[in-house]
C-alpha positions as CSV (number, residue, x, y, z in Angstrom):
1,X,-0.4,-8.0,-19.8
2,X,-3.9,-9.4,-20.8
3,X,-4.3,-11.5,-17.0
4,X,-5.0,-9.3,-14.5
5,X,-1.8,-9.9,-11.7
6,X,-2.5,-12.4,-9.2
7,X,-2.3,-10.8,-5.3
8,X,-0.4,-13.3,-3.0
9,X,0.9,-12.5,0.6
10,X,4.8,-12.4,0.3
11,X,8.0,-11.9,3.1
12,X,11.3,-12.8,3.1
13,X,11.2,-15.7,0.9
14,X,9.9,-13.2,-1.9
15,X,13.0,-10.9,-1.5
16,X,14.9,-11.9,-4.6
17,X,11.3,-10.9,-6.8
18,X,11.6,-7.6,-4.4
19,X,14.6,-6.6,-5.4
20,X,14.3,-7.4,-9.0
21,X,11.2,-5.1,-9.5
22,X,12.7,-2.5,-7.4
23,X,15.6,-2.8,-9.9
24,X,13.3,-2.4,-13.1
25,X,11.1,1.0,-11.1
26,X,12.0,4.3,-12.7
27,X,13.7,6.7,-10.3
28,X,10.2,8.8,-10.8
29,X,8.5,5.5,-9.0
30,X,11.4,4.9,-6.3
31,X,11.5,8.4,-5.3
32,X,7.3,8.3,-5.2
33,X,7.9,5.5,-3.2
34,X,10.5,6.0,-0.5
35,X,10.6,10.1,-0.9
36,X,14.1,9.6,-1.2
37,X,17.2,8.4,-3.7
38,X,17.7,4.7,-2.3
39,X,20.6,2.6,-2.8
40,X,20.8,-0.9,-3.5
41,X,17.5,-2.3,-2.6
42,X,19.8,-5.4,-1.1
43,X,20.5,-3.2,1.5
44,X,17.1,-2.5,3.1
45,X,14.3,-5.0,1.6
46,X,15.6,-7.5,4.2
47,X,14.6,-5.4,7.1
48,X,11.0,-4.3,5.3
49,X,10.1,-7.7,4.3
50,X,11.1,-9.4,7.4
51,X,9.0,-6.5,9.9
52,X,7.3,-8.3,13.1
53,X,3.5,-7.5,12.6
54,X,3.7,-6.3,9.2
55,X,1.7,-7.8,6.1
56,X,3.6,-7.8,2.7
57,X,1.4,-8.6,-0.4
58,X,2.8,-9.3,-3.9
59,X,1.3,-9.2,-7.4
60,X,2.3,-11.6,-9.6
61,X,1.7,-11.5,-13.4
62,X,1.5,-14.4,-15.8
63,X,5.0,-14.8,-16.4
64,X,5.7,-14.9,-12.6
65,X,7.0,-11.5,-11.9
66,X,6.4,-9.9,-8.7
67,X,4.5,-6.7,-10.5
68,X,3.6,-4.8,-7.2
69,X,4.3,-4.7,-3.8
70,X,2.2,-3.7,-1.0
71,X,3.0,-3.2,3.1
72,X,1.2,-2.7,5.6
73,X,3.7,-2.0,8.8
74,X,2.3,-1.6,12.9
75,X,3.2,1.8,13.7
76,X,1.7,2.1,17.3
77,X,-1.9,1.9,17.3
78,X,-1.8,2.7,13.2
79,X,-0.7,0.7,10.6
80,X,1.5,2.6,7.8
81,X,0.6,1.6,3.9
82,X,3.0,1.7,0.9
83,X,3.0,0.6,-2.0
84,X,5.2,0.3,-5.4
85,X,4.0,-0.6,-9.0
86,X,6.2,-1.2,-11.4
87,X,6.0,1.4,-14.3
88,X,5.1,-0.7,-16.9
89,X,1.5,-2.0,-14.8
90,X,0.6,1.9,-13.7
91,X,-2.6,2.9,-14.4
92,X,-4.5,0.0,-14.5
93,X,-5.7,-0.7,-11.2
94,X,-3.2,-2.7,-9.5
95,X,-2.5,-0.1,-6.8
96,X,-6.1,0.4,-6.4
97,X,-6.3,-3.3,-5.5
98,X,-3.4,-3.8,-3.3
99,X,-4.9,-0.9,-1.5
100,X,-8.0,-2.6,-0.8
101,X,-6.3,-6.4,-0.1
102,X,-4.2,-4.3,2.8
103,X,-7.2,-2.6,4.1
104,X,-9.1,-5.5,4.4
105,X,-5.7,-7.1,6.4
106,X,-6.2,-4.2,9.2
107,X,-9.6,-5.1,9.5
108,X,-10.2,-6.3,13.2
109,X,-6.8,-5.7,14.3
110,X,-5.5,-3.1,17.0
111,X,-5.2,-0.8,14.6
112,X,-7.6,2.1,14.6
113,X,-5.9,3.9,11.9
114,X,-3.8,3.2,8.3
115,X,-2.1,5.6,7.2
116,X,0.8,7.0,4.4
117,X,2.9,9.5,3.2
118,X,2.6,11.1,-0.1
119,X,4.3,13.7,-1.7
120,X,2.4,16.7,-3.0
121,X,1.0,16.6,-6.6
122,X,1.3,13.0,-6.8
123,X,-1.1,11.9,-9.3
124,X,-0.5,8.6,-9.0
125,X,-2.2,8.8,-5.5
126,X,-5.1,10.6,-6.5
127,X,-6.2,8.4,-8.8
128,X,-5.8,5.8,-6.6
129,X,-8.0,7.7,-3.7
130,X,-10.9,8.2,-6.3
131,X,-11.3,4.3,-5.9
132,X,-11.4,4.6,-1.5
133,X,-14.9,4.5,-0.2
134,X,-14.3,6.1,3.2
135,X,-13.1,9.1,4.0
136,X,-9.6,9.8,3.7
137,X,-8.0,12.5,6.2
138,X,-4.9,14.8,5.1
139,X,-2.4,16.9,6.8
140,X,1.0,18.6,5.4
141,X,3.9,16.6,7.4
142,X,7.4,18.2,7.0
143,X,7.0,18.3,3.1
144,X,4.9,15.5,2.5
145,X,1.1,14.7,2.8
146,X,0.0,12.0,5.8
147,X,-3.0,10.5,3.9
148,X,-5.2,8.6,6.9
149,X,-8.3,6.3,7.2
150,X,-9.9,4.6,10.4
151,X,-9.7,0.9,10.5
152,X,-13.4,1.1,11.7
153,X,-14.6,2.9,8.3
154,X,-13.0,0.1,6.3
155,X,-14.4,-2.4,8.1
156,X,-18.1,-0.9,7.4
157,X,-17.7,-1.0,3.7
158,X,-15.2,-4.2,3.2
159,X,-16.7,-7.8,2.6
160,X,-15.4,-10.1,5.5
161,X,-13.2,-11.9,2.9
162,X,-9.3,-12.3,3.3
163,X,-6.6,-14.2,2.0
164,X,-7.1,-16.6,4.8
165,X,-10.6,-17.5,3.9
166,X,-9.3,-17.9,0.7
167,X,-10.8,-14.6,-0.9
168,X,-9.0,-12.8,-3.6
169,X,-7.0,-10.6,-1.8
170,X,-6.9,-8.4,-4.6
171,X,-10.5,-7.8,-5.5
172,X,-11.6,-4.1,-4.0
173,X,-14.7,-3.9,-2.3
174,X,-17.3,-1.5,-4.1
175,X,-15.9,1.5,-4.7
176,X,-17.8,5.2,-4.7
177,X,-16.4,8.6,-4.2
178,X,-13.2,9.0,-1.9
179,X,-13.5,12.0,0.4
180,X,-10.0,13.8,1.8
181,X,-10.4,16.1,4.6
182,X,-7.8,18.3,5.9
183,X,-7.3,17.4,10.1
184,X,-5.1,19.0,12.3
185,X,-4.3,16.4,14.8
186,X,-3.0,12.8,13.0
187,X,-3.0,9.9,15.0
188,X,0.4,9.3,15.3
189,X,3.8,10.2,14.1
190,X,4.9,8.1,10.8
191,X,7.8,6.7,10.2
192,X,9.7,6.2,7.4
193,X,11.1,2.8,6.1
């Protein structure tokens, strides 16, 4: 794991590396990921990667693995964020980057928010929020945590460069100290893969 993974927009032609580092994620990760027990990832990566709108991001390490996955899915006027690193590349910044690479995606779209849904006590999360620049908004959700940013506080921090420009998608814009305020009125509703 000496190369940092390379960051590469994916879809439906990446579903067989989808499903293969679904199938080497701990439960722990799966359930961090979906909030759920989920059955064979066969049965709904099809759907997720092949969402009209959405942006699907891989990370790729040096042996060709899909490492990481990262979505960004229209929901209304916001965009929802996920993302899943494989347990054996957690803690080392890959979330952090594939959170950056998708914020820079909704970045002069219709979307005036991104948004996700954590569950409480997730550290994973947090350390990954200590690397946001802009301030992050919070409310309890039937059990989980809606984590929300505007699109227009991205764009104010975030270099103009995408994958299309042929930036690395995967290198975060400077980072500083995240902010996470509690707000009573999100957006919009979420909803769940």
């Amino acid at each position: 794991m000496s190369r940092p993974p390379h960051i590469t927009p994916t879809g439906p032609q990446g579903l067989e590396q989808a499903i293969a580092l679904h199938q080497r994620c701990s439960p722990h990760t799966l359930w961090s990921r979906y909030h759920r027990a989920m059955p064979d990832p066969r049965s709904y990566l099809p759907a997720l990667l092949g969402r009209p709108g959405s942006v699907h991001l891989a990370a790729w390490d040096s042996a060709g693995r899909t490492v990481a996955l990262g979505h960004l899915m229209p929901d209304g006027l916001a965009a929802e964020v996920a993302l899943l690193v494989e347990d054996t590349w957690q803690n080392q910044g890959l979330g952090t980057r594939l959170l950056h690479a998708l914020g820079r995606h909704a970045i002069g779209t219709r979307w005036i928010t991104v948004h996700g849904l954590v569950l409480p006590g997730d550290e994973r999360i947090a350390a990954v929020l200590r690397h946001v620049s802009v301030p992050v908004h919070s409310q309890d959700e039937d059990g989980a945590i809606r984590l929300w940013a505007r699109t227009a506080d991205l764009a104010a921090l975030t270099p103009a460069t995408t994958v299309a420009s042929g930036g690395d998608p995967g290198r975060p814009p400077p980072t500083g100290t995240s902010h996470v305020r509690r707000h009573t009125r999100p957006p919009t509703r979420c909803r769940k893969p």
